[in-house]
C-alpha positions as CSV (number, residue, x, y, z in Angstrom):
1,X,14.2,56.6,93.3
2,X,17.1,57.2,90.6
3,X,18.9,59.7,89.7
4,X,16.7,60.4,86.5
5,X,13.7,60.1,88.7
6,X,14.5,62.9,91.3
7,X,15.5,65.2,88.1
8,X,12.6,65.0,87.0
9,X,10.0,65.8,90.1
10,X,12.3,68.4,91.0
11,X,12.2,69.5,87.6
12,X,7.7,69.6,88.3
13,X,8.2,70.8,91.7
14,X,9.8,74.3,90.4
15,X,7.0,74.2,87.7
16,X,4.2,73.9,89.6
17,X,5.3,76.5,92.6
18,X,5.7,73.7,95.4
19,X,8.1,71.9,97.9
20,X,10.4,69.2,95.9
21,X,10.5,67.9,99.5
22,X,7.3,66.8,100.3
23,X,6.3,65.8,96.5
24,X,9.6,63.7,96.8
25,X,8.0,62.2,99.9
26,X,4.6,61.5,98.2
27,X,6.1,59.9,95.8
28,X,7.9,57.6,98.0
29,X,4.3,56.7,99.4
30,X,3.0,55.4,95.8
31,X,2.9,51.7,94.5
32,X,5.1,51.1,91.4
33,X,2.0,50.9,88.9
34,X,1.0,54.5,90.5
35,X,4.4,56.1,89.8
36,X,4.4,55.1,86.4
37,X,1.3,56.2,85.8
38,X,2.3,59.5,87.7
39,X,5.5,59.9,86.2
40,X,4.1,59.6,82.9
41,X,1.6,62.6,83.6
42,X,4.3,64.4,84.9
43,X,6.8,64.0,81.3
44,X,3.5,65.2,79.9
45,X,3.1,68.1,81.8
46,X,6.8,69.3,81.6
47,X,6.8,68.8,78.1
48,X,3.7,71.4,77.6
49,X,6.1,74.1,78.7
C-alpha cells in the first residue's frame, strides 16, 4: 500500500464512522483487480461529500 493509498482509506474510514485499522487490514486481504475496483468506489464516494 502507498502513501496515496493509505490517505485515501483513512480519508473513507473517518467518513464512514469506522476503524482505519481494520479497513486498512481488509484491504490488505483483497486481490489487485478487487482494490481497484474498491478503490475506485471509494474516490466516488469521497467525492459525493
Amino acid at each position: 500500500m502507498n502513501a496515496k493509498t493509505a490517505k485515501i482509506l483513512g480519508k473513507f474510514a473517518v467518513l464512514k464512522g469506522i476503524s482505519e485499522k481494520q479497513l486498512k487490514r481488509d484491504w490488505m486481504s483483497l486481490s489487485q483487480d478487487d482494490k481497484d475496483k474498491k478503490r475506485q468506489e471509494i474516490l466516488k464516494e469521497i467525492v459525493k461529500t
